[in-house]
DRENDO-1510 file (C-alpha; in Angstrom, 1 decimal, always signed):
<recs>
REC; n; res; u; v; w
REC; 1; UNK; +174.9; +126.0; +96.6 .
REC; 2; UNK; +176.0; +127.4; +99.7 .
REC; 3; UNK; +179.6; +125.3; +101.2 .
REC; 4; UNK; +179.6; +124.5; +104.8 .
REC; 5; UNK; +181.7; +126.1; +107.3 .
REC; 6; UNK; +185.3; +125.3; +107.8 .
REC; 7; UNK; +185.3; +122.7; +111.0 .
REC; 8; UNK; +181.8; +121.7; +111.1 .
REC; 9; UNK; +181.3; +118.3; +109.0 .
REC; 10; UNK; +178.2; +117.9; +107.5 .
REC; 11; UNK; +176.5; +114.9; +108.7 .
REC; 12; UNK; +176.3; +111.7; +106.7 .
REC; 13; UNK; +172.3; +110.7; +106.5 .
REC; 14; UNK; +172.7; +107.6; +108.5 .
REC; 15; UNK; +174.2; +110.0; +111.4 .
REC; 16; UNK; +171.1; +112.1; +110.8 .
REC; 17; UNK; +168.9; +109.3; +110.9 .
REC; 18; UNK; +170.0; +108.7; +114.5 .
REC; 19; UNK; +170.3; +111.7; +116.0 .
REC; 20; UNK; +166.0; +112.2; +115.0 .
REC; 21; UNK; +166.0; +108.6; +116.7 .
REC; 22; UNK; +167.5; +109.5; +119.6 .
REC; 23; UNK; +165.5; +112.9; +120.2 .
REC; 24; UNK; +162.0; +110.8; +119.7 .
REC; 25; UNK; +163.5; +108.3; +122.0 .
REC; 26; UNK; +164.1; +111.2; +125.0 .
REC; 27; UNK; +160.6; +112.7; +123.9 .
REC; 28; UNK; +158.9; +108.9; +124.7 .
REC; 29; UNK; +160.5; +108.6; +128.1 .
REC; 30; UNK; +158.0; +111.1; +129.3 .
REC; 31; UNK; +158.6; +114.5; +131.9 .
REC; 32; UNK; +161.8; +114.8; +132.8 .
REC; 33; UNK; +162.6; +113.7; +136.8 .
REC; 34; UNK; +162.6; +117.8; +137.7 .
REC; 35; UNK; +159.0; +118.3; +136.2 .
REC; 36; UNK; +157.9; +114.6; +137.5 .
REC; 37; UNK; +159.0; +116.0; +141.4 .
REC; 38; UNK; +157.0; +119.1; +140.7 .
REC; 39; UNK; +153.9; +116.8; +139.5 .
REC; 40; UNK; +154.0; +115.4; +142.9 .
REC; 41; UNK; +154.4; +118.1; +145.3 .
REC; 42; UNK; +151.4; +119.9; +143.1 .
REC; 43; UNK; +149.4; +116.7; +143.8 .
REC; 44; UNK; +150.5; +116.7; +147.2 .
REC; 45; UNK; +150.0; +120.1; +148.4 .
REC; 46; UNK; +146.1; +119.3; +146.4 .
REC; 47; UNK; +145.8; +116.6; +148.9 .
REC; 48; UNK; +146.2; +118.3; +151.9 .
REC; 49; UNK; +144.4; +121.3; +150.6 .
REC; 50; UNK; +141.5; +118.7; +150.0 .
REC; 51; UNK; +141.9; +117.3; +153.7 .
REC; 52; UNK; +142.2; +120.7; +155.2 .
REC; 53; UNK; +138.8; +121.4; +153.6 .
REC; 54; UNK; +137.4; +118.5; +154.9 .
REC; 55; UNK; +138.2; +119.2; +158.5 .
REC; 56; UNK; +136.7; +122.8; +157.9 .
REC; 57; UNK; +133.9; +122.0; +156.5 .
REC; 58; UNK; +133.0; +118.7; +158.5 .
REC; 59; UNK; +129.5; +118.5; +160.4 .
REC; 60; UNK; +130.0; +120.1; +164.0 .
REC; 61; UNK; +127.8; +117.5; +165.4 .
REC; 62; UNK; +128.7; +113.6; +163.3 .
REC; 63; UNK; +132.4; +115.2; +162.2 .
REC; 64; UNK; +131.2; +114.2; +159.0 .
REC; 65; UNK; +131.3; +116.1; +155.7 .
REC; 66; UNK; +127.4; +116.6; +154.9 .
REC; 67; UNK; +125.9; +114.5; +152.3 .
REC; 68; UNK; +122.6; +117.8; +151.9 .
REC; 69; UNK; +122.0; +120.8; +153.5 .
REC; 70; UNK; +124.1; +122.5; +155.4 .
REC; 71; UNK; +122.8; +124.7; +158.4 .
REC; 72; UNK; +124.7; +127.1; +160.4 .
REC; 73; UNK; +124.2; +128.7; +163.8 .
REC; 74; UNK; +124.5; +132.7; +164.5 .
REC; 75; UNK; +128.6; +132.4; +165.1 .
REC; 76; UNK; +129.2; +130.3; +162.1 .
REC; 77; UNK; +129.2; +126.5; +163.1 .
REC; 78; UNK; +128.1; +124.2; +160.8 .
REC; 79; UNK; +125.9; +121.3; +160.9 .
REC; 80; UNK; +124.2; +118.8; +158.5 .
REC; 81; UNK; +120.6; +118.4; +158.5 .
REC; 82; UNK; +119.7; +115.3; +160.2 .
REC; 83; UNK; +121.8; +116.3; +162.7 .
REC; 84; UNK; +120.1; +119.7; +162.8 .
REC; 85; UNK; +116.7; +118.1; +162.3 .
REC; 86; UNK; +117.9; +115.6; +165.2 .
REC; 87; UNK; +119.4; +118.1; +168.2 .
REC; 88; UNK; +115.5; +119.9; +167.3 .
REC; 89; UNK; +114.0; +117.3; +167.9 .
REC; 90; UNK; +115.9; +115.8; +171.0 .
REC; 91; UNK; +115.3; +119.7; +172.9 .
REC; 92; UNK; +111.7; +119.3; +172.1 .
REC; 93; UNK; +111.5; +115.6; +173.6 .
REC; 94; UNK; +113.3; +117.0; +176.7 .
REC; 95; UNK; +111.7; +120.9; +176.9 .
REC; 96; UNK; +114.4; +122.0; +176.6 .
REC; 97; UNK; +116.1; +125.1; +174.4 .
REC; 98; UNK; +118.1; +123.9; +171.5 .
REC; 99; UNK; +122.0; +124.5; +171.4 .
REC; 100; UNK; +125.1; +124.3; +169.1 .
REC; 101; UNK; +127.1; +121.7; +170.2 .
REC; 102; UNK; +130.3; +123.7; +169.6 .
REC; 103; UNK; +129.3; +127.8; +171.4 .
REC; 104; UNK; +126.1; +126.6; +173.1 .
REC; 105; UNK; +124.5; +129.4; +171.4 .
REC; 106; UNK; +120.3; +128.9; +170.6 .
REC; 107; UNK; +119.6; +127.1; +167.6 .
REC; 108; UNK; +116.2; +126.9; +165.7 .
REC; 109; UNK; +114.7; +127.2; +162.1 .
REC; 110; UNK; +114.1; +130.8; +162.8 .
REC; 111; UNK; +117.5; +131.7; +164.4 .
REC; 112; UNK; +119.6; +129.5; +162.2 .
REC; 113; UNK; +120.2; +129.6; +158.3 .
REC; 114; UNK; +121.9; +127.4; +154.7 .
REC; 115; UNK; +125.0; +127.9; +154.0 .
REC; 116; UNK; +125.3; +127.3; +150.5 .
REC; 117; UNK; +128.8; +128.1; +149.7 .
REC; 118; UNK; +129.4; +125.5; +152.2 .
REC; 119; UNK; +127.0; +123.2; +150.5 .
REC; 120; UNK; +128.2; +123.8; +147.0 .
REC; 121; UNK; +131.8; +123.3; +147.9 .
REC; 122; UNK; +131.5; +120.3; +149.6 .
REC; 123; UNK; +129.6; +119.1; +146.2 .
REC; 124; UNK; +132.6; +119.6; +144.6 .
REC; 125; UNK; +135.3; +117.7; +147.2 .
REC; 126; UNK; +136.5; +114.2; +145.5 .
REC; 127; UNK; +135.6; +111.1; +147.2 .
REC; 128; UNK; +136.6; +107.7; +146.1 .
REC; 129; UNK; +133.9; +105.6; +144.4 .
REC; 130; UNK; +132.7; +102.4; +147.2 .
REC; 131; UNK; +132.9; +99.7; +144.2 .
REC; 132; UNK; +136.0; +101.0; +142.0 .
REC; 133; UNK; +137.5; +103.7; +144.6 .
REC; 134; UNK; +138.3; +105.8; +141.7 .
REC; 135; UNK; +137.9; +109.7; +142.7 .
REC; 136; UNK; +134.9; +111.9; +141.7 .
REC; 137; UNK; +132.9; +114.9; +142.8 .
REC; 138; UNK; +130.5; +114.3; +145.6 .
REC; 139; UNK; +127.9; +115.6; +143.1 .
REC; 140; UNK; +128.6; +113.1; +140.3 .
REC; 141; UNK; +129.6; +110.3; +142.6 .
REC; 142; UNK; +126.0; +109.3; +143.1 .
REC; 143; UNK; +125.5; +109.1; +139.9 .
REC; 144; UNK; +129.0; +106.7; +138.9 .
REC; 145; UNK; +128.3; +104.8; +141.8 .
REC; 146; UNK; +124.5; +103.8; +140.7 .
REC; 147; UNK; +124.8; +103.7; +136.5 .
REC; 148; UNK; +128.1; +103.7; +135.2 .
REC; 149; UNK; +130.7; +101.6; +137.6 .
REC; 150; UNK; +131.4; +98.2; +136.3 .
REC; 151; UNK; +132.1; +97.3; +139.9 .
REC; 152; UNK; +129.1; +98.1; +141.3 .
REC; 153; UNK; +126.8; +95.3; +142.3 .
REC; 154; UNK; +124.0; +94.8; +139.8 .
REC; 155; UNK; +121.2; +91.9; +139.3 .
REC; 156; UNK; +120.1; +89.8; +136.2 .
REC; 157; UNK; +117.8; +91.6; +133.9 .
REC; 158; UNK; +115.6; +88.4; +134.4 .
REC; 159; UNK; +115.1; +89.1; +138.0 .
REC; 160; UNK; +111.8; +89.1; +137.1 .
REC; 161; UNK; +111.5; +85.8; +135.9 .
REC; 162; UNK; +113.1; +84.4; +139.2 .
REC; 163; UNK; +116.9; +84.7; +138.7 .
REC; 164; UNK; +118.4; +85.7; +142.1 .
REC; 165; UNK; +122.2; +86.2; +140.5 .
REC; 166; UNK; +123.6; +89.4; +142.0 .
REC; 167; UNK; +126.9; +90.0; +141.2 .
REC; 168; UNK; +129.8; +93.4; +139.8 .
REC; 169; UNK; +127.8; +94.7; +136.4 .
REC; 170; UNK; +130.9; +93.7; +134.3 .
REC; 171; UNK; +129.9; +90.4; +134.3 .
REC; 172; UNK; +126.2; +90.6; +133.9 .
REC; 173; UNK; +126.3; +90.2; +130.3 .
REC; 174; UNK; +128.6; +87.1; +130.3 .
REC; 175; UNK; +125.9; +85.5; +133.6 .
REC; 176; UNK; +123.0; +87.1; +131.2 .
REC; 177; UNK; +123.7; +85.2; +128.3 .
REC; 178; UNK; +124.1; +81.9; +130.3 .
REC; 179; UNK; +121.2; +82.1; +132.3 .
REC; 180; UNK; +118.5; +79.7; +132.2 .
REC; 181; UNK; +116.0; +81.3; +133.6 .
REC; 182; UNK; +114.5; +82.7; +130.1 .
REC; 183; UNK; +114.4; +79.4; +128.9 .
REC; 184; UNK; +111.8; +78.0; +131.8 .
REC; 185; UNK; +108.5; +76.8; +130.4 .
REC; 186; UNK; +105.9; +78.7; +130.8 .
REC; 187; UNK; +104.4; +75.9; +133.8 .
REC; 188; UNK; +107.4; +76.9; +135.8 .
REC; 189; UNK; +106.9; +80.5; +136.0 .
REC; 190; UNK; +102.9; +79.8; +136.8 .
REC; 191; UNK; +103.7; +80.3; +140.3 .
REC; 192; UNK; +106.1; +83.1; +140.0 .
REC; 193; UNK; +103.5; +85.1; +138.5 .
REC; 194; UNK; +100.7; +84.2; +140.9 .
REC; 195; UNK; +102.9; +85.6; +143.7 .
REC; 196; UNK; +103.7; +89.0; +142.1 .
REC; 197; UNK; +99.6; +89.7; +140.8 .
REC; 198; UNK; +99.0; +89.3; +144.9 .
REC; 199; UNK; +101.9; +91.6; +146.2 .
REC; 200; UNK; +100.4; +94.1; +142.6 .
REC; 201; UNK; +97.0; +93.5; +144.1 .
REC; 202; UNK; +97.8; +94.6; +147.9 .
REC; 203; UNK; +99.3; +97.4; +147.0 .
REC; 204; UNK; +96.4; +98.4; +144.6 .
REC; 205; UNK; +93.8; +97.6; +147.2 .
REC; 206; UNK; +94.3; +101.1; +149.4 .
REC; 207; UNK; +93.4; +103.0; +146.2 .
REC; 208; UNK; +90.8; +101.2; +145.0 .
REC; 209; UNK; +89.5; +101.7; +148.8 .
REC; 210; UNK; +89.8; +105.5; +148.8 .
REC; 211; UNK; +87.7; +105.2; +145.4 .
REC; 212; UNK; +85.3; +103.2; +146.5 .
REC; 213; UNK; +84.2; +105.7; +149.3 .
REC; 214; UNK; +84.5; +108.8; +147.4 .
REC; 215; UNK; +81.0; +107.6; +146.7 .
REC; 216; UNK; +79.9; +108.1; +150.1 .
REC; 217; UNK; +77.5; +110.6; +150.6 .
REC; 218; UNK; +79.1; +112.5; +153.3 .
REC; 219; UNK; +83.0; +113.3; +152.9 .
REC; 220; UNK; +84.8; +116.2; +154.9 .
REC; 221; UNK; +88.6; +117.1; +155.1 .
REC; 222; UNK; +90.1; +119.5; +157.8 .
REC; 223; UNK; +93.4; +121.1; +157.8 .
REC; 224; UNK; +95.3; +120.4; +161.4 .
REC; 225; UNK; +98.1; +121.0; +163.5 .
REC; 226; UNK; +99.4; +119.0; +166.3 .
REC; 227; UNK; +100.5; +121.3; +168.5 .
REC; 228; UNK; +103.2; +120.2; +171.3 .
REC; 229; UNK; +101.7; +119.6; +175.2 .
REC; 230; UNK; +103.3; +117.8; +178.7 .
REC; 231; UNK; +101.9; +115.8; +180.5 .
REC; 232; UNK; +102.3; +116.6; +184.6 .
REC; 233; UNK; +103.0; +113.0; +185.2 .
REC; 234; UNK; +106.9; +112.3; +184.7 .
REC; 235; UNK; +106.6; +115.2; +181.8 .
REC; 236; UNK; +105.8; +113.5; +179.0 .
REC; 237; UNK; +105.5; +115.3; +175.3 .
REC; 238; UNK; +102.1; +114.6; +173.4 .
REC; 239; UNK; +100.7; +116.4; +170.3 .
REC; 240; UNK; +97.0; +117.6; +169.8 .
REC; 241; UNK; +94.7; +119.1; +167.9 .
REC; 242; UNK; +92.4; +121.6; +168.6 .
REC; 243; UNK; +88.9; +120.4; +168.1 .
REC; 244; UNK; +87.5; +120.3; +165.0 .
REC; 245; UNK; +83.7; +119.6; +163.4 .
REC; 246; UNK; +82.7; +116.8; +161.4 .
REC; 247; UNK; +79.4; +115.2; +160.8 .
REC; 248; UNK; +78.0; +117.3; +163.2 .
REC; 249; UNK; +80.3; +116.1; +165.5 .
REC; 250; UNK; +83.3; +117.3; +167.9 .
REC; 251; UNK; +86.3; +115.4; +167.0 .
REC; 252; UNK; +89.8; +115.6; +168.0 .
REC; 253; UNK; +93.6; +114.3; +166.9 .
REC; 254; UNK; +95.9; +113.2; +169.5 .
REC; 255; UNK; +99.6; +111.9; +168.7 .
REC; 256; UNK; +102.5; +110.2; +170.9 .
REC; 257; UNK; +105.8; +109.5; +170.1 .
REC; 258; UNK; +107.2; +106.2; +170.4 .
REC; 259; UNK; +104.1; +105.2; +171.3 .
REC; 260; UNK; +104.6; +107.2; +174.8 .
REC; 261; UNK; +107.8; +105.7; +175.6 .
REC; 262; UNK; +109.5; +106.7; +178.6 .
REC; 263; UNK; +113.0; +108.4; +177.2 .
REC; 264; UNK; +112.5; +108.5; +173.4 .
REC; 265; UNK; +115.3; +110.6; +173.4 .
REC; 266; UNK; +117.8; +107.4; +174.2 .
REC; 267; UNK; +116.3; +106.0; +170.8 .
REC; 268; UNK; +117.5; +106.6; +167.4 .
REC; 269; UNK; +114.7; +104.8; +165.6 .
REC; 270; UNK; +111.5; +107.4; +166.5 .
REC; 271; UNK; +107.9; +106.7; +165.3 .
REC; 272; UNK; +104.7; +108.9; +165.9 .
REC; 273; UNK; +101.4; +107.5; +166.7 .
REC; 274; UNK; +97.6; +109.2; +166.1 .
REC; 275; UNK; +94.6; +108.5; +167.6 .
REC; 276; UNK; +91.3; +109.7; +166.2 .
REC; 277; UNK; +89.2; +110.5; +169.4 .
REC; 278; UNK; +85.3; +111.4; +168.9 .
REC; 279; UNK; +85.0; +113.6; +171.9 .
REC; 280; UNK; +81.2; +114.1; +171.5 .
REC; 281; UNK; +78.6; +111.3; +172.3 .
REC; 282; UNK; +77.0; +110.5; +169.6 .
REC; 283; UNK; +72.9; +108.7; +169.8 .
REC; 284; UNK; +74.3; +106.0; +167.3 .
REC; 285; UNK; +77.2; +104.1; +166.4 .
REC; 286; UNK; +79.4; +106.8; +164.1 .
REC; 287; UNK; +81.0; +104.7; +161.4 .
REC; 288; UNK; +84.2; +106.6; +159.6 .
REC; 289; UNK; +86.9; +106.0; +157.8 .
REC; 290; UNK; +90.0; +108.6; +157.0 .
REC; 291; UNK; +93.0; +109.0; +155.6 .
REC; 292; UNK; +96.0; +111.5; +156.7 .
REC; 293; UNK; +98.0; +113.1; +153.5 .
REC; 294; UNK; +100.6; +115.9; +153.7 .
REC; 295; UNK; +98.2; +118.7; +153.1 .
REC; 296; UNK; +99.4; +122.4; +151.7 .
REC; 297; UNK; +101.2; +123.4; +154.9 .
REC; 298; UNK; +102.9; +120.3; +155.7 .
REC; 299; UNK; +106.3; +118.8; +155.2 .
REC; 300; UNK; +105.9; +114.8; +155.6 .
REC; 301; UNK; +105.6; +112.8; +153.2 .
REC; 302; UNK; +103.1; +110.6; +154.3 .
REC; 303; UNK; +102.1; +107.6; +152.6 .
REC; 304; UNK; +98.7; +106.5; +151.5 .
REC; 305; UNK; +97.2; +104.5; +154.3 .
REC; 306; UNK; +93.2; +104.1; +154.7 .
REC; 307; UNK; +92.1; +103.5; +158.2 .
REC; 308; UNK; +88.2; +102.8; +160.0 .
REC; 309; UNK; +86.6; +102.5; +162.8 .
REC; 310; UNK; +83.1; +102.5; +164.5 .
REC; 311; UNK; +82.4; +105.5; +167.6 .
REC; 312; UNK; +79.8; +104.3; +170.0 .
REC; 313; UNK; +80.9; +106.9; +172.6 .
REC; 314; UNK; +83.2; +109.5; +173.6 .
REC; 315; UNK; +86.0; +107.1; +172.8 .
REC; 316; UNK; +89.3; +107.4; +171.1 .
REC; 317; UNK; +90.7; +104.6; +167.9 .
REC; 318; UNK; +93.4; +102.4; +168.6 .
REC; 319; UNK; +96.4; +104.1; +167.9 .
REC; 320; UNK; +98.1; +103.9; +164.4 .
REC; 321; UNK; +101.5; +104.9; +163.0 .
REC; 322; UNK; +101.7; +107.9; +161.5 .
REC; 323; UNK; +102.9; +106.6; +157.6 .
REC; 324; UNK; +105.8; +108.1; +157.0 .
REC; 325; UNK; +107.7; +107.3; +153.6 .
REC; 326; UNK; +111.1; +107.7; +154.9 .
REC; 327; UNK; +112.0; +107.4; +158.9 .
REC; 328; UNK; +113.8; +110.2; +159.3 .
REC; 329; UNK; +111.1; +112.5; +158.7 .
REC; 330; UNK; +110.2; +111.8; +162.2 .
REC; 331; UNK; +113.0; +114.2; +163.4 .
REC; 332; UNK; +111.9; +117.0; +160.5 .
REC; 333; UNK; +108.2; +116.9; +161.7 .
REC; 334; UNK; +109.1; +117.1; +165.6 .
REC; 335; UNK; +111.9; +119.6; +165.1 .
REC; 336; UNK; +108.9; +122.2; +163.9 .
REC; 337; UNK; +106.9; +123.8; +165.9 .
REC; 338; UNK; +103.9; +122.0; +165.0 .
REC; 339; UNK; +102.8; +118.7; +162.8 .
REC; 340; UNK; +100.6; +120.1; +159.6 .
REC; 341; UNK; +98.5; +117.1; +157.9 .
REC; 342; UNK; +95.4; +117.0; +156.4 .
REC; 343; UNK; +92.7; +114.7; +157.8 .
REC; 344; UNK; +90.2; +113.4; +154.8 .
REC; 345; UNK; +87.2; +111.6; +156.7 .
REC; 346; UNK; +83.9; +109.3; +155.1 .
REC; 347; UNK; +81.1; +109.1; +157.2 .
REC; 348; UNK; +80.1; +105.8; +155.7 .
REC; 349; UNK; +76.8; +104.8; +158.0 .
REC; 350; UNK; +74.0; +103.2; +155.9 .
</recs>
């Protein structure tokens, strides 16, 4: 057994015993205050690296970082898309030539381009949850926000029985358990049920209409653009198509926006309106009906609406919004050069 050096004492166990003590004890206080300071200037320098970013990268037009696509103009500014869609669109309201906002240089599908490593880093800035304002990527933030926060504001899963609770989805279960709405008798949810087989049936009604005249003997679709015009009077832009055959028949589509309004440019909220117009004069009344859907060359997405009328004369329909599923599809389709749509018509004379 080898002896321990002369002037060293070997330690008694107990001494031992509190010397590994002590070391687990330093070890459990956690980084030392040298690598805690360097923690926090790393975190910082993050920060401003992430704010930096954001000023780069921001929307040349809202100063905001883009939530889609991002387009850029021949020297490099950037700009979101409804703000792209929306300068488009307010240069073709005024005839005018579309600009960047930051060089004045022209803008237009054709002339402009995606920038995608702009679009993919932005997808990967952090941004602070609305409910919990813990930080994720932009691209996964969505996704936290509308499944997985327990802060986020939810409904009872017996919303469909009538319960109105909306509250933070952490304390759905506890309100789900106590709820007394699954316990109503079947009398008390009578009308309930009548209310939702009417909303079920309206909505059902449009396509049991467009099946009902695909039995008609005559049917016809045409594939159409409404091309931009001005009027001489105070210069006002109008869409139309060129003339097109039906049921031996000259027809023609003519669209406004904001139903003609003066300046629609000083409006945020934009709608286009269409007006079938028989332009041939017909011996007999001409009874139609038609639909509009997005056709192969379009980009709306229009929404299933069935409308009719009856032609006596060379006379036009009364105008009818253009159904659009989401608004802002307005600025898309008047930022092109022309509105594509196909136009599905039932002659349905007896």
């Amino acid at each position: 057994m080898a002896e321990a050096p002369e002037g060293d004492p070997m330690p008694s166990s107990s001494e031992n015993t509190e010397y590994i003590i002590e070391s687990n004890l330093k070890d459990d206080e956690g980084p030392s205050p040298k690598k805690r300071k360097t923690v926090l200037i790393e975190n910082e320098q993050i920060e401003k690296l992430e704010n930096r970013l954001g000023g780069i990268l921001c929307c040349a037009v809202c100063l905001d970082l883009p939530q889609a696509a991002v387009y850029q103009c021949s020297n490099g500014h950037l700009m979101c898309a409804p703000c792209f869609n929306h300068l488009l669109a307010d240069a073709r309201l005024r005839d005018e030539t579309a600009t960047c906002p930051n060089c004045r240089v022209e803008i237009s599908k054709t002339l402009s381009s995606r920038n995608l490593a702009v679009e993919k880093t932005v997808s990967e800035l952090p941004l602070e949850c609305k409910h919990c304002t813990r930080v994720f990527p932009r691209h996964s933030l969505q996704h936290h926000e509308e499944k997985i926060c327990e802060e986020r504001v939810t409904g009872c899963r017996y919303a469909s029985l009538g319960c109105g609770w909306r509250g933070a989805a952490r304390g759905a279960a506890a309100h789900e358990a106590a709820c007394a709405h699954p316990r109503r008798s079947a009398a008390d949810l009578l009308e309930l049920l009548a209310r939702r087989e009417r909303r079920a049936a309206d909505d059902l009604l449009v396509y049991t209409q467009l099946l009902d005249l695909l039995s008609c003997e005559k049917i016809t679709f045409n594939d159409l653009q409404l091309k931009p015009y001005r009027t001489e009077e105070l210069h006002k832009l109008y869409y139309e198509t060129s003339r097109f055959s039906a049921f031996a028949h000259q027809w023609v589509v003519k669209a406004f926006v904001n139903k003609n309004q003066r300046d629609p440019t000083q409006s945020s909220q934009r709608e286009i309106t269409y007006q079938l117009i028989l332009k041939s004069k017909p011996s007999a009344a001409v009874c139609v009906s038609w639909v509009c859907v997005r056709g192969p060359y379009g980009d709306a997405r229009v929404a299933p609406a069935l409308a009719a009328h009856a032609f006596r004369d060379d006379e036009a329909a009364p105008a009818r919004a253009l159904p659009l599923h989401d608004a802002a599809d307005t600025n898309r389709l008047l930022s092109g050069k022309a509105i594509h749509f196909r136009l599905i018509m039932f002659l349905t004379n007896k």
